[in-house]
N, C-alpha and C positions, 0 to 999 in steps of 0.2 A: 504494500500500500504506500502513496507519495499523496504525502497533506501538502497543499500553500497554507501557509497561515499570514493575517495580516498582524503587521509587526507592531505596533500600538495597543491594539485591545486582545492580540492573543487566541483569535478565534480565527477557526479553520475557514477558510473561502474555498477553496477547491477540492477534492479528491479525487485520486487516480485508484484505481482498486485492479490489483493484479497488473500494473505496469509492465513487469518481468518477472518471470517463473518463477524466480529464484531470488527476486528482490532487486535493492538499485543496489551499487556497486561505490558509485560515485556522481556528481553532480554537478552542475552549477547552473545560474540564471542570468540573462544577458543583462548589458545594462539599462535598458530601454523596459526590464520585466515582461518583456511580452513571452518570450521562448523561456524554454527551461531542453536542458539538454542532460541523458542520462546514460547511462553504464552500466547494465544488467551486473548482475551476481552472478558468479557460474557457480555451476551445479556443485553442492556440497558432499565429499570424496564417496564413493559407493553407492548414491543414487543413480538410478538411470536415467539416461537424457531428458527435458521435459519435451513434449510437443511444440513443436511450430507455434499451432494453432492456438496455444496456451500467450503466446505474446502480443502485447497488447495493439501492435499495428499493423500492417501489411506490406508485404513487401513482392514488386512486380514480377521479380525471378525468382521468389520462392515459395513453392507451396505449401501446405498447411501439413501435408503428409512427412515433411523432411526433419528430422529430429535437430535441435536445436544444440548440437553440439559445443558452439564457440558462445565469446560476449555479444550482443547486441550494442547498438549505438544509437538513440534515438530523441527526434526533438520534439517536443512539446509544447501547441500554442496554446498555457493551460488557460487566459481569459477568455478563450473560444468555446462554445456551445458540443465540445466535443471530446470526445472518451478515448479516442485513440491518435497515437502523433500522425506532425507533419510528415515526416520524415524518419524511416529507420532501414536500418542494414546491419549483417553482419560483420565480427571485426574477425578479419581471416587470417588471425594470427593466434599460437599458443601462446603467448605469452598474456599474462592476462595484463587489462590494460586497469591503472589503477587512481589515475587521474583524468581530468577532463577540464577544459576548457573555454570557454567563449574569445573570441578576439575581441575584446573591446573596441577597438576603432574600425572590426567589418565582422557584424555579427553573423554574415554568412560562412566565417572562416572558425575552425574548431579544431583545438590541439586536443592530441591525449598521449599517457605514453605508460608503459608497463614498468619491468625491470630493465627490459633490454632492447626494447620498441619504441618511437615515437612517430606517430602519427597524426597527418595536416590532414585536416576533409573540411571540403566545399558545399555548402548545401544550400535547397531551396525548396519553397512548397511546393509539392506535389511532383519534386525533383528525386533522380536520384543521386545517392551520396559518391562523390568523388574523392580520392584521397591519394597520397602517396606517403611513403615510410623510406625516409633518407637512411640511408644505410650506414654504418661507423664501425670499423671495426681496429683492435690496438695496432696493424700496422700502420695504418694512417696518419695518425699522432705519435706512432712512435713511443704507446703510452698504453699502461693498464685503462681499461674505461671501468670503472663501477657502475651498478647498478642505477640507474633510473629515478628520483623519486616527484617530484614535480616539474612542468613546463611552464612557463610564462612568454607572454608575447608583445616585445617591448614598444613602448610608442613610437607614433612617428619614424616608423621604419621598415626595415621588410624583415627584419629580426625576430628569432625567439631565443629563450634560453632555456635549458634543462641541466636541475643540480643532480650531483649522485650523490654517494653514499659514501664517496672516498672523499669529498670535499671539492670536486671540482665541477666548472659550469660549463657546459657545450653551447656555443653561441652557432646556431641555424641561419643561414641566412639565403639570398637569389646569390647566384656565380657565375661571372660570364666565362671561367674556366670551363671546360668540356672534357667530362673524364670516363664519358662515355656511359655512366652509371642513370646519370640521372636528366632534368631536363633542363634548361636554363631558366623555366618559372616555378622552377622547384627550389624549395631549399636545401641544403645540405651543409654538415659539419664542415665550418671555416675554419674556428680554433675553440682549444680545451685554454679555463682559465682556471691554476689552481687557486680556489681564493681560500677554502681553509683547511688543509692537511691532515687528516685521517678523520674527520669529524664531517657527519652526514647531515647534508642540506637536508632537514626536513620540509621548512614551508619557504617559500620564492610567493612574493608578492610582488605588484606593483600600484606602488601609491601613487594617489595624485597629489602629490605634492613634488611628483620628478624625482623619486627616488625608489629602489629596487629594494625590496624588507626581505630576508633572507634570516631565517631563524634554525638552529642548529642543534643537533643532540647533544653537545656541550654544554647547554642552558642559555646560551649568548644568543643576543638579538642584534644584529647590523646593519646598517641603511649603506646604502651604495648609490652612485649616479651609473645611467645610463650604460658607462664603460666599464662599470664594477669596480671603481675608484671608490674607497670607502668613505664613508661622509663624518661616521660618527657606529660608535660601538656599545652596547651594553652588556658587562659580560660579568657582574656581578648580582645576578638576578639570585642564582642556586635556587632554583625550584625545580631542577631538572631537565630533562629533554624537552625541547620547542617542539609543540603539537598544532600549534595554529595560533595567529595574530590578529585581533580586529583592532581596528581602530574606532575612535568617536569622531560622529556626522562631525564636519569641520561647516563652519558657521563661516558666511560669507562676510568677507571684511572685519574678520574678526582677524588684527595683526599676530597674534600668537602663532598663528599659522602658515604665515609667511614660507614660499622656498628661501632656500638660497639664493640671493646675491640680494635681495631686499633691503634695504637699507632697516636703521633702527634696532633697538638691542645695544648690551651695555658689549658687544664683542664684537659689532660693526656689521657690514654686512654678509660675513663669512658667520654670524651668530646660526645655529643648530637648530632649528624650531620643526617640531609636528607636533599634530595634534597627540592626548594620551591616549594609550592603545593598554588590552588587556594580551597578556601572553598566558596561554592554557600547555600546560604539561603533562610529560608521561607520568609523574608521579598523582596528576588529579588533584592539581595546586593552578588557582588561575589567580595572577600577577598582574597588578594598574601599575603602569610605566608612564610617568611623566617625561617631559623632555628637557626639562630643567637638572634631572637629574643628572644627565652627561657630563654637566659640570661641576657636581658634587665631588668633594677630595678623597673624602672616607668610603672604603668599598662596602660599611653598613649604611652609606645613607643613598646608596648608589641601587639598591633591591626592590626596591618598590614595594609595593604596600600588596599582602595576600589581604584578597576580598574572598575567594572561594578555596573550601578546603574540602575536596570531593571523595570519590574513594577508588582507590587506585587496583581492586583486584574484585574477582566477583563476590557477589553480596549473598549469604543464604542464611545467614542468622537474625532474627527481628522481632523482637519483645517491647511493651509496655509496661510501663511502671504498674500494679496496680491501685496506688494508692496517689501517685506525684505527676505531672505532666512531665513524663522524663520517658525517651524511647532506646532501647539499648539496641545498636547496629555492631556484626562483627564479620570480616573479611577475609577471604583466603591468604592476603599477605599479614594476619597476623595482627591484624590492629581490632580493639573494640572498643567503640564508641558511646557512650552516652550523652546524649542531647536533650534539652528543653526545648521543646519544639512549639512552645509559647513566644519563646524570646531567640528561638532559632538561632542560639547558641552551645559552646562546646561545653558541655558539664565535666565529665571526666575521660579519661584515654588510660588503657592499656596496651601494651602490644607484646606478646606472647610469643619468643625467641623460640624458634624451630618446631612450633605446632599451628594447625591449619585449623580455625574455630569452625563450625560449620554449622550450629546451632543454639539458641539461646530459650532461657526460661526462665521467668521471676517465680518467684515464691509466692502465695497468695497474701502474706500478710508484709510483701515485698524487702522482707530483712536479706534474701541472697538472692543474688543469680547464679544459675546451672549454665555453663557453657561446657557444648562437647565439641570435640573435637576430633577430626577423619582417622586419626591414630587408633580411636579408642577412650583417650585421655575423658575424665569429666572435672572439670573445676567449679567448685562452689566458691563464690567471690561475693563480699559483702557488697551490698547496694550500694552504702553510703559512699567507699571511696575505691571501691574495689579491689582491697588484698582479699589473699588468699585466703579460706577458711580449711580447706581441704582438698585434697587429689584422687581419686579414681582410676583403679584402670584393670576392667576385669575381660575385655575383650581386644582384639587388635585391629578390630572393625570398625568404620566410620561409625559416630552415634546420631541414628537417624531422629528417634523420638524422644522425648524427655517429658516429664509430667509428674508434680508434684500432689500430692494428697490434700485439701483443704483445710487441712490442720495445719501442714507446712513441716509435718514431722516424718512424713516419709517423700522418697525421692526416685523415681521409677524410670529406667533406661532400656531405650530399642535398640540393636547397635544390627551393620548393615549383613553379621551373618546369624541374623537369628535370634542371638541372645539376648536373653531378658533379665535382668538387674534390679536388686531393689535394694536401697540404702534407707535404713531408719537412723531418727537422731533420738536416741533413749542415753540413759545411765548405763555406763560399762556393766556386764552382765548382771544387770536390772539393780544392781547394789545403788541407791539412792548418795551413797559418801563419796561414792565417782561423779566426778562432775561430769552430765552430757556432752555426747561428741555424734559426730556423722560414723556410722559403720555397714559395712555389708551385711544385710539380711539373708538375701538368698541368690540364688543364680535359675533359672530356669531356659529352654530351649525348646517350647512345644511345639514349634510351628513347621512346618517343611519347607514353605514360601516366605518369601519377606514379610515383614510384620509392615501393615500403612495404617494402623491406628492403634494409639498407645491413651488410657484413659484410666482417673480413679471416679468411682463412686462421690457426691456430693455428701453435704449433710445430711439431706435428706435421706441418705443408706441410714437400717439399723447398724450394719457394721460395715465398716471402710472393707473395700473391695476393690480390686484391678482390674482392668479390663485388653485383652488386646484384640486386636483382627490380622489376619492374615491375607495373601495369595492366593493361600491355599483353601481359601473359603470357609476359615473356623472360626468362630467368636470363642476367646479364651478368657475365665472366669479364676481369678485369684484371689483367697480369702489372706487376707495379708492378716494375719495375726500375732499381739502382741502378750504371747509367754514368752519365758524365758528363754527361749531358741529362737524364737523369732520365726520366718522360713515364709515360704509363697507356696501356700499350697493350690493346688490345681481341682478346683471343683469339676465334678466328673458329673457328665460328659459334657464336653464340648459342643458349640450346636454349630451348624453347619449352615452358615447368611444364604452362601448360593450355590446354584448350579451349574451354570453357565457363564454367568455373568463374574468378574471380578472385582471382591471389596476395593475401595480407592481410600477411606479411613472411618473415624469412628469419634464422635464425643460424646462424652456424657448427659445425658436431655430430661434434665428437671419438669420440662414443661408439660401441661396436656392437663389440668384439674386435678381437683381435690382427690387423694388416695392414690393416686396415679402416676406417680411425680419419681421414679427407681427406674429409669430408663437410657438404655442407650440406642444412639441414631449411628447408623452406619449408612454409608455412600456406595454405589457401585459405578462401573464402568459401565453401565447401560440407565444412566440418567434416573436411578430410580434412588429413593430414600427408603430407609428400615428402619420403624422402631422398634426396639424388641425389649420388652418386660422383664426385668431381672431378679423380682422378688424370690422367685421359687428358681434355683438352678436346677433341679432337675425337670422342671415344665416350662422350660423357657419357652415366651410364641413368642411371635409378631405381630403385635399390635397396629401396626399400621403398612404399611405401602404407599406411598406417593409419586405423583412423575415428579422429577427434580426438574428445574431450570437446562434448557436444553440450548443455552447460547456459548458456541465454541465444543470443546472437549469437554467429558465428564469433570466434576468437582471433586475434587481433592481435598481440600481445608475449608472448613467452617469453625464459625467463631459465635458466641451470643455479642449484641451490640450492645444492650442494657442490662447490670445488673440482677436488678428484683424484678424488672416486669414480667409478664405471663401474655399469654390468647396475644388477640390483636395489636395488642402494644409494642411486643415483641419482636426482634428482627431479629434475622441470622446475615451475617456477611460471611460472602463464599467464595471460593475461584476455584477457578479448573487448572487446570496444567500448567496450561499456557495461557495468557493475553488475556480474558476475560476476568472481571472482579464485578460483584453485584450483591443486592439487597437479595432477603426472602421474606416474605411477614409468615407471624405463626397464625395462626397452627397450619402445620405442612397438611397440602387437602389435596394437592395436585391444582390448584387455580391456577394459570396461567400470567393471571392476571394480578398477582399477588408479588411477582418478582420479575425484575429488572439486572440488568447487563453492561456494563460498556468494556473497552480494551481496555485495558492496565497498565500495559507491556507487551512489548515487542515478540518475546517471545515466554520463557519460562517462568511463573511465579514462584518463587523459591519458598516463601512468608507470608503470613499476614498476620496482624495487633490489631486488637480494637484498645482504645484509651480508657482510663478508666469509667470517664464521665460519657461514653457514648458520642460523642463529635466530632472521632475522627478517625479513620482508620489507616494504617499502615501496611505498605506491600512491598519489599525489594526482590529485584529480579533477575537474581544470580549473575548470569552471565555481560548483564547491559549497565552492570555497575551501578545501578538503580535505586533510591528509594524514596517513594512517594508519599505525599500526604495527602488524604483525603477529607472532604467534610461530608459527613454524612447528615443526607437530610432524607426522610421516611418519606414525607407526606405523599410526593407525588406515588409513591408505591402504593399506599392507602386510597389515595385519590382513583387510581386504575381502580382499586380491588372493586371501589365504589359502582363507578362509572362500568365495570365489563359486565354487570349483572350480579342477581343475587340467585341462591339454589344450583338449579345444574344448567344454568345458560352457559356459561363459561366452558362450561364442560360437553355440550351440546357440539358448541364450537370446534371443537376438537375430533368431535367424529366424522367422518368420510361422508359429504356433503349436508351434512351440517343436521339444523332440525328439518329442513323441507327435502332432506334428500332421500334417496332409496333405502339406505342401510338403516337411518333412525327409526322410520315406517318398519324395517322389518326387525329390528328390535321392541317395538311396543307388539307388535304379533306373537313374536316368539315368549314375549311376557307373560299375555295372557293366555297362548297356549300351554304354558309354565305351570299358571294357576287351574287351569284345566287340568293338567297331568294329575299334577298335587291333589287333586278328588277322585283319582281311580276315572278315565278318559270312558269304562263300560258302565259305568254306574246311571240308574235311569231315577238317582235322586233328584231333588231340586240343589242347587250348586247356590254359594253365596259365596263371591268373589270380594274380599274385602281390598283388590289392590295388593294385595303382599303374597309369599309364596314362601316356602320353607327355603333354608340354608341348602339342603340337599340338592335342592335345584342348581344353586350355582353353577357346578362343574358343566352340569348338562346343556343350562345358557350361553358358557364362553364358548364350546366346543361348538354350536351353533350359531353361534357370533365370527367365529375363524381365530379362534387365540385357543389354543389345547394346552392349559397348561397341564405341570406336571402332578405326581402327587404332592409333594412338599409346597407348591403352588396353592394346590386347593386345600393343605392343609393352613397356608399363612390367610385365606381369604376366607375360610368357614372360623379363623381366630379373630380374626379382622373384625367379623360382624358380631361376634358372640360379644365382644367383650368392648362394643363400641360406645356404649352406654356404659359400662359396667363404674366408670369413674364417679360417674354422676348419682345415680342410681341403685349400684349397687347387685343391679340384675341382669340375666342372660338375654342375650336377644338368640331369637332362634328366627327370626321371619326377618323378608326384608322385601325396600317397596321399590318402583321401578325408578325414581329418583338415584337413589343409593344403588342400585344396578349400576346407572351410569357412569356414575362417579368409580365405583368398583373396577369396570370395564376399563375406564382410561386410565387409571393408573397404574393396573395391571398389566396389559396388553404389552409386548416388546415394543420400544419406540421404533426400531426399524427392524420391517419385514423380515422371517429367512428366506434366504435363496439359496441358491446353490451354490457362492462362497462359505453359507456357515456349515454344510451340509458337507463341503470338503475340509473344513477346518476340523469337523468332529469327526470324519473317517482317519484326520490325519493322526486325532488324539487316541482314535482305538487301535490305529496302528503303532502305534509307539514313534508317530511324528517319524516311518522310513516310507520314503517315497514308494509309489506304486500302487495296486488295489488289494481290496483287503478281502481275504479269503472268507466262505461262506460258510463252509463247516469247521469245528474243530474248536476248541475252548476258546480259541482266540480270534474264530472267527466271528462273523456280524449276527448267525444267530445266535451262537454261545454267549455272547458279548448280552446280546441281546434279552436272555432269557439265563442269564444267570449272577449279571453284575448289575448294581445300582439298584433304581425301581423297575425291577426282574418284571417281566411280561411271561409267563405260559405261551406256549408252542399255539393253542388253541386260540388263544386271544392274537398273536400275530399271524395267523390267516385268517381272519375275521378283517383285519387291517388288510390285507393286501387282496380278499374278495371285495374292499370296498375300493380298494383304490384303484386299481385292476383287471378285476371281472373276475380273476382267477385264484384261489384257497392255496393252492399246492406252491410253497413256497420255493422250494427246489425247484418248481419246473417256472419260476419267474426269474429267478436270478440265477445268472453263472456261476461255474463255481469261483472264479473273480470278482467281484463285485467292484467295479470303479463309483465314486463318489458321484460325479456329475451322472454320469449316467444312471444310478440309482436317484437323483434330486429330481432328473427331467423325466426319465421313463414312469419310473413305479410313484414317486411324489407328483410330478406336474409341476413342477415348479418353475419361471420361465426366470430367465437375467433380470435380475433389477436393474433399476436404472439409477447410478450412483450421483448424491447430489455431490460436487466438488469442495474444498475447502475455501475457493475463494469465494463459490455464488455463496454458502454457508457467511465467509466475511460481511459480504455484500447486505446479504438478511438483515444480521445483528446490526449494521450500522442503518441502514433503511427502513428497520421493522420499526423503530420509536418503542422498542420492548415492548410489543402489544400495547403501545397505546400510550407508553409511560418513556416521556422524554425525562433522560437522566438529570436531575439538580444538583449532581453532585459536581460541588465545583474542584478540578483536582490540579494540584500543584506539583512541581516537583521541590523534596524538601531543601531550602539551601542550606546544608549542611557546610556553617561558614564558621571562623573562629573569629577573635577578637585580635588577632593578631595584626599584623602593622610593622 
């Protein structure tokens, strides 16, 4: 995706949606604003090519069938009424190209250059691109050439220039020499200038002020004229590597700004003047440089003043105070942050010599933080100034999850092979004359798959309990109890979330009414929510089923916003994987219209905090050095809920042509023949339909609806309705009316169809994941499989399925003795190809859809994590 934003008030003016496959590369915009010119992404290492047709313009000699191997080059007239460029072409070079250019003084003319490349192209509308790549190689100059890293194209001339990485500039220019290479309106390498000796030109500008800004991996920033005659140097910045320079708008007839040779200034008219320019670095340090300071004597007064103090490695650790407007950030290089994110300033800093933090977590009554770390390592570090209180370290695996007890006296660790940890803070073995310390409780391992939700029990528990989830589709149940040994025992059995589908995590969910309030919500991979009841471990159900929010990838993290509040008041902030962060209101019902979406991030959500007072939440994004603040405002989510209907309108909406369509019509049939059944269909009594129908029915409805669930299915949806009331009430429901069908229906139903992908996925699973088809007789073949593992089917009962699907009983004489995947989905199921929606129409939705209805108010900033310094 390529936003314009206007530069003043911050708000998006244009959008490009799916530009290039693979994203932009590189960029810039002419001076006039009208074009904008770009530099696809190439494809990242082990994908395959994307399509032609996937890019966002057209080009005369190629068609949409030719895989898209190389970079793109393309320009863009984004104030035009139009969605794809002027202008685009292949760049038919491997070298990937890594910068890009406008010619300022002939906007038709476009540098760009790689490591080893540099290429001139000629364009125009509805033109195609012409270009040449001057060729340079060390015997020429006589000279190592290094690498490539920006081009510039000097004024008033027929020049350009390109710095390397050794320190020297290649000046391009027309030659009326003839050396058979090239053409005489071409350019080519005239001379190599060394201007700075083993230290790599990062940025090559050109000012209007007549001078060439050239900033370096040294940390120095140099102004040069024309000829790269140096004007003036600053090279006592120490903020590290030069990553890019702006300067500020220059205000007309403002004399500070004066070039050179202008009279006035106490140093005549050889006096040094530009406007002040900010320098951003690789260490994620951005530098206001005056110009006065060049003539500063002291090399401390010569550094310029940091305004921004950013973060210079990926972000995946991210907590709230819960008690102080303080947010604790920590980095793979080692540093951990606390800020006021009131007065968007630095609170405290640590930085953690040769361990990589990857995770954080406050305490609830916020006296410690838990950081773990990819090692294994876990450190409990006091809030107030953050020493150390203790060290951990019972695994050598990254610590994924962390989760403290609501008392703040036990302390619970995921770590990335499995293992499960639990640290209480009691009196050395229980003797009261020991003063309290942090110690290892127990060690456990239940899971086969990764653990993505790690969770205690609230107050609300009679007794404090663990909770985890798995991969491997287990919810695990930990009676943490405190005798004298301590230990994590494992309440038996384990209950099994799903089938198909896989847990994504799990928190603890006080909410839902009186008596009812011992629950946990688990997430899957198939957009659905689970709550499940955890009074009695040996009968745990499922209370609930809802569809989750379906903008972007399944959800991952969830958070409550407020406190104390309950029902309606209530909100969950959530994200998926990647890019998407959004509101839910309670109670989870499957309303549509109840939750809301925007992007987040670019790509992966690593975190998210909510504050303690509900106003604002927080999300950094691993890899994009990220972390956001947001303000959270409900209403317009309330305001949807309002506005989409009350009852099962919302939910109406949702079904396959709505209320006036085919399917709902034959859902109110299949109702009443429901209630029909339910009196014996021979009975020649008089019938009194009160509108409901027993629980028993259900199975019989979905299956007649086109959703077949499984057993464990109709056993979460006959729990579902039993005990739907029960909070309130106190009593069983056994009937249910065709409102509560519907609702039933959609939020059960899979969100997307199967076809004949998932029908190979799971021949792939019973084959042990080895290519080929899967044998029809034999323990391990599709009937044995069939009728002897999981929810077992009798031999009787599967030709009963394959006369109905079929015509024909005799299961041997339907299938080979091979069975291929597809060809069992298309033959014996009917199953035809779906038709897959793509990622970007899916982008496209979430930002066009107005979240059913609910334009986001969430106004979102990025946080500036700045210090005081100076």
């Amino acid at each position: 995706m390529m936003v314009v934003w206007e530069r003043e008030s911050g708000t998006p003016v244009k959008t490009f949606f799916n530009p290039h496959p693979y994203g932009v590369h590189a960029l810039d915009i002419a001076p006039k604003l009208q074009y904008l010119v770009t530099l696809s992404a190439p494809a990242p290492a082990g994908e395959p090519p994307a399509q032609a047709g996937d890019q966002g313009g057209k080009t005369g000699e190629h068609t949409k069938s030719v895989e898209q191997e190389c970079q793109y080059i393309s320009v863009w007239d984004w104030p035009a009424d139009k969605e794809t460029p002027v202008c685009t072409t292949a760049v038919g070079t491997q070298d990937v190209q890594t910068c890009v250019l406008f010619n300022a003084w002939d906007t038709h003319e476009i540098g760009t250059n790689g490591k080893r490349r540099v290429f001139f192209w000629t364009w125009d509308v509805d033109q195609p691109f012409q270009f040449y790549s001057p060729a340079l190689a060390p015997r020429d100059f006589k000279q190592r050439i290094g690498d490539y890293t920006q081009t510039i194209f000097l004024p008033d001339s027929t020049q350009a220039a390109t710095g390397t990485v050794d320190g020297d500039v290649v000046i391009w220019d027309l030659s009326l020499i003839v050396d058979g290479l090239s053409r005489p309106d071409e350019r080519r390498a005239v001379k190599i200038i060394k201007l700075c000796p083993d230290v790599s030109l990062n940025v090559l500008q050109v000012h209007e002020k007549a001078r060439v800004v050239i900033g370096a991996s040294d940390g120095a920033v140099r102004f040069y004229d024309y000829q790269f005659r140096v004007q003036a140097w600053f090279e006592d910045l120490s903020a590290g590597s030069v990553k890019s320079i702006s300067f500020e708008k220059s205000v007309e007839g403002d004399e500070d700004y004066e070039p050179p040779g202008a009279s006035g200034g106490v140093g005549g008219e050889d006096d040094f003047k530009c406007p002040n320019f900010l320098v951003s670095t690789g260490s994620a340090l951005v530098v206001l440089v005056e110009s006065k300071l060049f003539y500063e004597l002291s090399p401390d007064d010569r550094r310029g003043r940091l305004v921004l103090q950013g973060l210079d490695s990926p972000v995946h650790g991210l907590c709230c105070h819960p008690q102080l407007p303080l947010v604790a950030v920590c980095g793979y290089s080692g540093f951990l942050h606390m800020w006021n994110y009131n007065s968007r300033s630095l609170h405290l800093v640590k930085i953690f010599d040769k361990l990589v933090p990857h995770i954080l977590q406050f305490s609830p009554d916020g006296k410690l933080l838990a950081v773990g770390f990819t090692n294994g390592h876990c450190k409990l570090l006091k809030s107030t100034d953050l020493s150390e209180v203790v060290s951990f370290r019972e695994s050598r695996d990254c610590v994924m999850h962390v989760s403290f007890s609501h008392d703040s006296s036990y302390l619970a660790l995921a770590h990335a092979d499995r293992v499960l940890c639990l640290y209480k803070y009691a009196h050395r073995h229980s003797d009261k004359n020991y003063p309290k310390e942090w110690s290892l409780a127990a060690k456990n391992k239940s899971h086969y798959r990764p653990i993505v939700g790690l969770c205690f029990s609230g107050p609300e528990s009679e007794k404090l309990r663990l909770f985890s989830v798995g991969e491997d589709r287990r919810l695990m149940e930990y009676s943490v109890k405190g005798n004298e040994f301590g230990g994590l025992q494992l309440s038996s059995p384990d209950t099994i979330v799903e089938q198909e589908a896989r847990p994504t995590g799990c928190i603890w969910y006080p909410f839902g009414g009186k008596g009812d309030n011992q629950k946990v919500l688990t997430m899957n991979d198939e957009y659905k929510f689970k709550i499940w009841h955890t009074v009695n471990s040996a009968a745990r159900s499922c209370r609930k089923t809802a569809l989750a929010p379906t903008y972007g990838d399944p959800i991952t993290k969830m958070a409550p916003v407020f406190k104390d509040a309950d029902g309606e008041d209530q909100f969950m902030l959530y994200a998926t994987h990647e890019k998407v962060l959004g509101l839910v209101q309670l109670p989870l019902d499957g309303n549509p219209n109840k939750s809301m979406g925007l992007i987040a991030h670019p790509g992966q959500i690593a975190a998210i905090s909510v504050d303690y007072q509900g106003q604002y939440a927080f999300t950094c994004g691993g890899s994009d050095l990220t972390v956001n603040q947001w303000l959270i405002d409900p209403q317009p989510v309330t305001h949807a809920s309002v506005i989409g209907g009350a009852g099962i309108e919302p939910f109406v909406k949702l079904v396959d042509g709505g209320e006036e369509g085919e399917f709902f019509s034959d859902m109110k049939d299949y109702f009443y023949y429901s209630q029909i059944r339910s009196q014996d269909e021979s009975t020649t009594k008089a019938r009194i339909l009160d509108g409901m129908i027993p629980v028993t029915e259900i199975p019989h409805l979905m299956c007649a609806l086109g959703y077949f669930p499984t057993q464990l299915e109709i056993k979460n949806m006959t729990a579902e309705v039993k005990y739907s009331k029960f909070g309130e009430t106190g009593e069983y429901v056994d009937r249910i009316g065709f409102d509560d069908l519907v609702r039933l229906y959609v939020n059960h139903r899979p969100v997307f169809a199967v076809g004949p992908d998932q029908i190979r996925q799971a021949f792939e699973a019973m084959n042990r994941h080895e290519a080929g088809p899967l044998p029809r007789d034999g323990e391990n073949g599709l009937i044995g499989l069939l009728t002897h593992h999981g929810e077992k089917m009798s031999l009787e009962e599967l030709e009963k399925c394959f006369e109905a699907l079929v015509g024909d009983p005799a299961v041997h004489r339907v299938l080979d003795e091979e069975v291929d995947a597809l060809g069992f989905a298309h033959d014996v199921l009917g199953l035809a190809d779906a038709v897959e929606v793509s990622q970007d129409e899916a982008a496209l939705a979430l930002q066009n859809s107005e979240y059913h209805g609910t334009k986001s108010e969430w106004g979102g900033t990025t946080l500036a994590l700045s210090s005081a310094a100076s």
